[in-house]
LONUTI-186426 format. One record per residue: residue in one letter; x, y, z of N, C-alpha, C in turn. Coordinates in pm, whole numbers, plus 50000, padded with zeros to 5 digits. Layout:
! LONUTI-186426
AXYZXYZXYZ/...
END
This chain:
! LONUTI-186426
X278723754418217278583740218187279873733018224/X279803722818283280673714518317280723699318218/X281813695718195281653685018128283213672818189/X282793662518173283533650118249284153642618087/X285123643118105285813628117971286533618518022/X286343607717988287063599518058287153585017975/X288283578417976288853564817887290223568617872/X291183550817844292293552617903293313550117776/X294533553717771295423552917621294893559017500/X295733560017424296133568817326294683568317228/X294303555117187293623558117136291803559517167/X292353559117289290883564317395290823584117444/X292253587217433292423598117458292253606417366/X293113604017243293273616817162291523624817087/X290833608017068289213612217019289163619917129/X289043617017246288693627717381288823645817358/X290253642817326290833659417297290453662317197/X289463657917060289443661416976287553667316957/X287113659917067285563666817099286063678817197/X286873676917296287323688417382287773703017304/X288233699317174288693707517070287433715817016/X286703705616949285173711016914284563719016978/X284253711217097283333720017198283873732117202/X285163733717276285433747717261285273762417172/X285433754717024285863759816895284073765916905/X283213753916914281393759616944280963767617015/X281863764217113281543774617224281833792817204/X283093792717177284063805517120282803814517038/X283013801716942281953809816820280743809916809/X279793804316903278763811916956278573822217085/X279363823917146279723837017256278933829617401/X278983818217378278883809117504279593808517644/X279273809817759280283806117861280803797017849/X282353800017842283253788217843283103775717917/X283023761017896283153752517964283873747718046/X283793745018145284963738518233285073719518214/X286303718918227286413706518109287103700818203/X286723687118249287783671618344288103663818272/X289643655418291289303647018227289533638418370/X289493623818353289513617418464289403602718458/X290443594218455291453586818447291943581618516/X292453573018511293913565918621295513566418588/X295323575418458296803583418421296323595418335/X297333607118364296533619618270297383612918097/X297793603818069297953598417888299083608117865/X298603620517878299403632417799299233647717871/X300103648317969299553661018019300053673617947/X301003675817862301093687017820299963691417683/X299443679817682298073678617547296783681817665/X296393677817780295613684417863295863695117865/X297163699617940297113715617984296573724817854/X297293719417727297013728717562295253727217601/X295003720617599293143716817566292613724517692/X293193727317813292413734617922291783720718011/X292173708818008291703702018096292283697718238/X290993696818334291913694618446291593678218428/X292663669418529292863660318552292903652018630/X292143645718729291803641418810291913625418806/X292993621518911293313606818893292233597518986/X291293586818927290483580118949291233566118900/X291233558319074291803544519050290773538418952/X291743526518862290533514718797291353504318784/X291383491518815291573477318775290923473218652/X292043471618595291983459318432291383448218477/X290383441918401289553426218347290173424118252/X291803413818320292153406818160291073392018117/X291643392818007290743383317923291523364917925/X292263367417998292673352818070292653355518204/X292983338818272292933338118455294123341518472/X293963354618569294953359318629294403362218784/X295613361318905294913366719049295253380519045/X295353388918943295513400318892294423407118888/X293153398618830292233402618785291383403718957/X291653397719065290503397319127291213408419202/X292493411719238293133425219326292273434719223/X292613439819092292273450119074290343450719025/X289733444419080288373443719075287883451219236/X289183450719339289003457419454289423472919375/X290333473419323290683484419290289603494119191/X289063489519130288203494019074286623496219138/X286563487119299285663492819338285863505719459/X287263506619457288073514619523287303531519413/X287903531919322288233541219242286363548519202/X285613534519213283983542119228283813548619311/X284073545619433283893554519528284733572719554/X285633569319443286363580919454285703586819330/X285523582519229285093587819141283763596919188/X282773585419251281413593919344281413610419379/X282863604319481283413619519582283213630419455/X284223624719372284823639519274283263642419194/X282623630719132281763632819083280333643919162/X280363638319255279683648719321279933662019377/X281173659419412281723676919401281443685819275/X281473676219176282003685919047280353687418985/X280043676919047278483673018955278473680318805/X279183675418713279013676518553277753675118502/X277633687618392276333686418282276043671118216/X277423672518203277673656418110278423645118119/X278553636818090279643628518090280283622217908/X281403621717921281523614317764282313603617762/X282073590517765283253582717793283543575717606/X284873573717666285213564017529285173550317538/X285483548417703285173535017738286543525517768/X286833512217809287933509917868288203509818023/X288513500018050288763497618219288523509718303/X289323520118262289683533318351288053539118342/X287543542418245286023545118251284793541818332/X284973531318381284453520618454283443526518574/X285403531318662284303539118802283483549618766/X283843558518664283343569618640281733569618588/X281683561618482280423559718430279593558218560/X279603545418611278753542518733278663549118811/X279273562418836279563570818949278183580018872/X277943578918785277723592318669276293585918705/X275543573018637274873563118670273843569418838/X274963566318915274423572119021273803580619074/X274363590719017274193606519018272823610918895/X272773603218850272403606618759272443617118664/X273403616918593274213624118537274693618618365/X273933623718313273803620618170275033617318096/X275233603918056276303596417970276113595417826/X276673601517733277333600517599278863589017627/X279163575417529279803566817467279893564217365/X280973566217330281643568517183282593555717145/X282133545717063282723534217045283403532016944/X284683535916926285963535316830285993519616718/X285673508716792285913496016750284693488716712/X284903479716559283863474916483283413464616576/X284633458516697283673447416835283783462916910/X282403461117001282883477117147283193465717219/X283993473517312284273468517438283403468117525/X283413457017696282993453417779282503467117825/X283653473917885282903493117923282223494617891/X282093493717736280733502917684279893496217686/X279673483617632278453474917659277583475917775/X278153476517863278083475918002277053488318058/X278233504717962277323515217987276153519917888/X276263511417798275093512517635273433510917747/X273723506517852272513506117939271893513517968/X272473522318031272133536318078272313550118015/X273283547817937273863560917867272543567517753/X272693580317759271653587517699271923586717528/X273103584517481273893586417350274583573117348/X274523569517238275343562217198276373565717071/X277353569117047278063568516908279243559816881/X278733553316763280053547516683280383550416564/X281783542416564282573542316419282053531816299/X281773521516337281423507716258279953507816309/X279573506116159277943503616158278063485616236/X279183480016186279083464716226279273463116377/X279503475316391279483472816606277943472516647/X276943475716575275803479316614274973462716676/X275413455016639274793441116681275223434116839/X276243440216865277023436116987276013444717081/X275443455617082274483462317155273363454817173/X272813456617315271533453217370270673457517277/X269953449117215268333458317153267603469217165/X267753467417353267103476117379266913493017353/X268663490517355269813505317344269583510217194/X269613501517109270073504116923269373517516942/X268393524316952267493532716935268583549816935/X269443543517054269873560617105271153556517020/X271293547116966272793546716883272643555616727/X274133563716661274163572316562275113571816562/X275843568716457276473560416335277623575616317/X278393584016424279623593116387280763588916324/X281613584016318282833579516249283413585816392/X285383585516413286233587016511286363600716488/X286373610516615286933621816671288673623216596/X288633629916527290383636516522290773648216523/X291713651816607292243660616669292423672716501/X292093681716525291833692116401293483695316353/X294393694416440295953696816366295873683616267/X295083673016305295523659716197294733662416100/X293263665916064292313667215971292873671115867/X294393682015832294633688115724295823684215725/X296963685215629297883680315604298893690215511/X300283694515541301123700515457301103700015332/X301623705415240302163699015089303393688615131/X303523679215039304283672415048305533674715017/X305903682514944307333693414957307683698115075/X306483702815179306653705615304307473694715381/X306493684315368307123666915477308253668215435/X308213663315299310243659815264310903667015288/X310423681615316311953689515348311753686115519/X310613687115608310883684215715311743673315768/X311733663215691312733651315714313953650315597/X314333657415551315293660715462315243646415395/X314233642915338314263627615298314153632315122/X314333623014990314823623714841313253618814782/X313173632214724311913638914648311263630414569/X312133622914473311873610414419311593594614463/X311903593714539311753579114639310883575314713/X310063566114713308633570514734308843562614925/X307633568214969308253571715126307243562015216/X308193552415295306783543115379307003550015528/X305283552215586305863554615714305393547815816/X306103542615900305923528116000305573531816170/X304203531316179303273534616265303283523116355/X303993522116524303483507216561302953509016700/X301813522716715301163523416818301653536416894/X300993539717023301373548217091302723544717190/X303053531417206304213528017269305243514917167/X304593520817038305723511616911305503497116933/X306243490316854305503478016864307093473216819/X307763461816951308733454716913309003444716799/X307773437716791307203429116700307513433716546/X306983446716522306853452416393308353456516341/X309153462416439310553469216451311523459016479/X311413446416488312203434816469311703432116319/X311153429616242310693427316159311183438016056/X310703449216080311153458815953312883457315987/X313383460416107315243457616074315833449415992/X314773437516012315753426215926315613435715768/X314463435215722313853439715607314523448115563/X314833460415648315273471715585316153469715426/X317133465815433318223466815336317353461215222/X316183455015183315503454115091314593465115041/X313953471015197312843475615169314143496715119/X314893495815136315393509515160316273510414985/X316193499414933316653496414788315473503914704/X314773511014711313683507314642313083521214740/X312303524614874312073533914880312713538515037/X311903548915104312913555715257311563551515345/X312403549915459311793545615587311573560815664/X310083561615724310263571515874309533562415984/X310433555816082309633548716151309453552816297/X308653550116305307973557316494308183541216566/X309113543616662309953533416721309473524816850/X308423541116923308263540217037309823539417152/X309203554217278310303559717306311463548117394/X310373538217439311473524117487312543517017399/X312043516617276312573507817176313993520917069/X313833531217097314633543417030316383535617019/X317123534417134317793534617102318423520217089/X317523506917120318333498517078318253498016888/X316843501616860316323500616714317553509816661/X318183521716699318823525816593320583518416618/X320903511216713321913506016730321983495216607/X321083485616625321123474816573320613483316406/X320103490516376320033495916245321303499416171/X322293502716260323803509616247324563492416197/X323883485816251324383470816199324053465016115/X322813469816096321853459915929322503469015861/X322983478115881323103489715717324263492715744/X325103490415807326883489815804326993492115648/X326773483115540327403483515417326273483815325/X325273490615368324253497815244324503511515185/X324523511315123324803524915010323333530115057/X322373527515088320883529215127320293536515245/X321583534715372321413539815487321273557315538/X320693558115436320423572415494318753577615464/X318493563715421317483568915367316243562015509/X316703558515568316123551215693315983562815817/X314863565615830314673579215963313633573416103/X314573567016181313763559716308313113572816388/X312423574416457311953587016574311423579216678/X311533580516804311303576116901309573577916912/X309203586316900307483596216882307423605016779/X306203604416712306023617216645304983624416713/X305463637716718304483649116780303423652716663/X302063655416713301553657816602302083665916485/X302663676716492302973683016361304303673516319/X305123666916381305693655816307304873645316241/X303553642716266303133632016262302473636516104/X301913652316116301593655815954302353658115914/X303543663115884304853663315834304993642815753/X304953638915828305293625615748304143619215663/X302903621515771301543618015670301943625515547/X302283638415554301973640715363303003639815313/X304363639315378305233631515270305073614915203/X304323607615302304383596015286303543586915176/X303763578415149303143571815015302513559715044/X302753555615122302103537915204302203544415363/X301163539215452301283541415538301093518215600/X302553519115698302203503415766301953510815900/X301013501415967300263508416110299753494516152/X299563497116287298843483016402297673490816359/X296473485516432294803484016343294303492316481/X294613500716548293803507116620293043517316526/X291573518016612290273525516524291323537916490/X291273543916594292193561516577293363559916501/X294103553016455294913553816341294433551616216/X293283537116217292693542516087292363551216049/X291493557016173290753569516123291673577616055/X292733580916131293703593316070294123589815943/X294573579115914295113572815776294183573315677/X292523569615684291973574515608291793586315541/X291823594915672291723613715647292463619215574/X293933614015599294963617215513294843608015336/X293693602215365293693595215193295083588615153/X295823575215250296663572615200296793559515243/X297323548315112296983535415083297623526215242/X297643516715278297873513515407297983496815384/X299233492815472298873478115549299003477915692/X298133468815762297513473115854298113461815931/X298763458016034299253451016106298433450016248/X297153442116272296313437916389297363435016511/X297693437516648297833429916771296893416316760/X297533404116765296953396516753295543393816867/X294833385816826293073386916887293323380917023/X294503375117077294563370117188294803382217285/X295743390317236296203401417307294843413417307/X294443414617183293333424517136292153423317101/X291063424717159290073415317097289533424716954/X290073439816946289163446116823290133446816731/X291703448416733292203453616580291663445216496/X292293429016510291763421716394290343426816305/X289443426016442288153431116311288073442816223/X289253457216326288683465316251289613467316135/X290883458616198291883460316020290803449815923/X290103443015981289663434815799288063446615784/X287463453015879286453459915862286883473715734/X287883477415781288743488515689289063479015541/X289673469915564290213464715442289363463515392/X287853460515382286993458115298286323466215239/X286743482415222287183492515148287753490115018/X288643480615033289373486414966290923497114994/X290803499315051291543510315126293473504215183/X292853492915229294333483415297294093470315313/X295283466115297295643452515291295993450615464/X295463438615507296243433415597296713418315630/X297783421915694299123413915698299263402915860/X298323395115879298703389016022299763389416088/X299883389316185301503391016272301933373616273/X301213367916243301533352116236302473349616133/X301933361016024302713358215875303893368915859/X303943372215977304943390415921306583382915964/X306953385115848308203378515835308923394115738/X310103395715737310803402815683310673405715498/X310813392415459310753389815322308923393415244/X308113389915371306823393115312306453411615393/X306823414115427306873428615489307453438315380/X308733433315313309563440615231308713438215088/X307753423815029307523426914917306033430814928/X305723431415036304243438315025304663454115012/X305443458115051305853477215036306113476514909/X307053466414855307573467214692306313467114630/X305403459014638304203455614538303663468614532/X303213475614625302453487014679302773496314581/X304393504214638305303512814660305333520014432/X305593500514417305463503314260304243501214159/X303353503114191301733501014110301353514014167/X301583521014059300533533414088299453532014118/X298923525313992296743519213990296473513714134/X297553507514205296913501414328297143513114471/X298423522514398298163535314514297043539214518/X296353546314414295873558614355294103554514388/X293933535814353292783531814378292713529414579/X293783525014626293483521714761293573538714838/X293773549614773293993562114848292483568614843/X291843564214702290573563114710289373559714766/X289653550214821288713538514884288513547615096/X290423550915113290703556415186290063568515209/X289603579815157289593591715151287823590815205/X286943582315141285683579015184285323574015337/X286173568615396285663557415537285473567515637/X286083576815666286373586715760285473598115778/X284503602115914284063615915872284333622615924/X285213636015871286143646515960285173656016053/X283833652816011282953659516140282713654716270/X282823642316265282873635516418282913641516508/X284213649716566284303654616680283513669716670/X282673674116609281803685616614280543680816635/X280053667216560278653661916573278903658516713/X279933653516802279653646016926279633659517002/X280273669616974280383687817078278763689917072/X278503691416954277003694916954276043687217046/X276073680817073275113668417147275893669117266/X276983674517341277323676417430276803690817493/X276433695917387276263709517415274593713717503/X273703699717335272333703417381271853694517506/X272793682917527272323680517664272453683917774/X274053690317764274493700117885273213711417901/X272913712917804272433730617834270793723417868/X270333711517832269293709817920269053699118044/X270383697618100270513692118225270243698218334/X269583696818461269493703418572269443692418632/X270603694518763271763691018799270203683518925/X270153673418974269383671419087269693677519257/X269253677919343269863684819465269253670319565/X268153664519532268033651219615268643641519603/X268843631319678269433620019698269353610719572/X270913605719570270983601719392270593583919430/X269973575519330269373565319332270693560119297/X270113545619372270823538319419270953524919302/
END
């Protein structure tokens, strides 16, 4: 069996590797021939997380549709009809059982290539709005799965039928989590002090890390910082940190990281006590899993068209508060952690609310359905419709 994945950034990828995970794990343990696994893209995201997963990687051009006028948009609309045609080539060489997209610009050629071929599409829609990709492929695709029952209206009518309601794919090192004696000694951070950890995407978020600097010397009175910086922003963030905390008695309790690797990343989940994070689906997801209280900082709707919904879709859990980037100012950043940090009843109830949203089967329910359509696909040998 051959199988195709394809969608672009972090949080299009890691769900990817986390059905790639499944499948395998199904495969193993039913004494199945191993699958041969693509992924295929217009960047491999993470290749030393491919090579671990066994995927090959195959670069397929695609042009971005931004959501303002740009002459950006009409070059890479060549580019993207560039990258169908390449996608075709590979696609037909490889001719896959399946296809699984997450969806996103880079997905684009591939689906339609798939389309062509006729070649059975599973889409997996992370966000309470889906994106244009998927809409686009909700047409043809044999499967539909999402995270948000409230994405289900943005779908054609026609489609609702093949749609089923999975929650987000997570990678099985995140599903479980250390003791929290474990985290704190991993970050040699003080047992007693209760611990925020500051999530601002797969490439950090300047926005958020201007904001917490000023803050710090309030927010570090009171409890310890581990903040994921993103690897661009590493070393001016800890320069200018060496300057906010010149004369804090507090400064040690502040731990910037450029990235966390996953086992850094559970290392801090279970030390941590508040989690602040931008509103991508795949971080909720994880933040839920880990059952831990959250404010949720959206990319604003101009830049993004889904965090906003899905940080207020989550918040209405119960689970997290969120904080507009319109309103994120230092002073309201620092007493939303204080408010949090010190109300147990509002930990203990929002870790609650948390622990429910998430279903850690996802990426096995989507393997399975990769499995039974692969295994009843036969591959066509005539000319693929047009």
């Amino acid at each position: 069996m051959k199988v195709v994945f394809t969608g672009a950034g972090g949080g299009h990828f890691y769900p990817l590797i986390a059905i790639a995970e499944a499948l395998q794990d199904i495969v193993a343990e039913r004494r199945l021939v191993a699958p041969k696994l693509y992924y295929l893209a217009d960047k491999p995201s993470d290749e030393q997380t491919l090579f671990a997963t066994n995927l090959t990687f195959v670069r397929i051009p695609a042009g971005k549709l931004r959501r303002y006028f740009s002459l950006q948009n009409i070059l890479d609309a060549f580019v993207t009809l560039q990258g169908f045609f390449v996608a075709l080539g590979v696609m037909f060489r490889l001719y896959p059982d399946v296809v699984i997209s997450k969806g996103s610009y880079a997905s684009v050629p591939v689906v339609l290539a798939a389309k062509f071929l006729r070649i059975p599409v599973i889409i997996h829609e992370s966000d309470a709005k889906p994106g244009r990709a998927n809409i686009m492929a909700s047409r043809f695709a044999t499967r539909i799965a999402i995270a948000y029952e409230s994405s289900i209206p943005f779908f054609p009518v026609k489609v609702r039928a093949k749609i089923a309601h999975v929650g987000i794919p997570i990678r099985k090192l995140l599903r479980t989590l250390p003791s929290k004696e474990e985290g704190v000694a991993h970050f040699a951070l003080e047992p007693d002090v209760p611990t925020v950890l500051i999530l601002g995407g797969s490439s950090g978020s300047l926005r958020i890390n201007e904001t917490l600097l000023d803050a710090l010397p309030d927010i570090l009175a009171g409890a310890q910082v581990i903040h994921q910086t993103g690897k661009v922003h590493i070393e001016s963030v800890k320069e200018r940190s060496h300057v906010v905390l010149a004369t804090s008695p507090y400064s040690s309790r502040y731990h910037p990281l450029a990235y966390l690797s996953a086992d850094e990343l559970r290392a801090a989940a279970a030390s941590c006590d508040l989690v602040v994070s931008r509103a991508g689906a795949t971080s909720i997801s994880e933040i839920s899993l880990w059952g831990k209280p959250a404010i949720l900082i959206p990319i604003p709707e101009a830049v993004s068209h889904d965090q906003r919904t899905n940080a207020y879709a989550y918040a209405h859990t119960g689970a997290a508060e969120v904080l507009e980037e319109g309103n994120l100012t230092p002073h309201v950043l620092a007493s939303e952690i204080r408010r949090i940090t010190t109300d147990p009843v509002a930990t203990q109830t929002m870790a609650a609310h948390a622990a429910g949203f998430s279903n850690p089967e996802a990426a096995n329910l989507l393997a399975e359905e990769i499995i039974r359509i692969g295994l009843s696909h036969e591959p066509k040998s005539s000319a693929p419709v047009v």
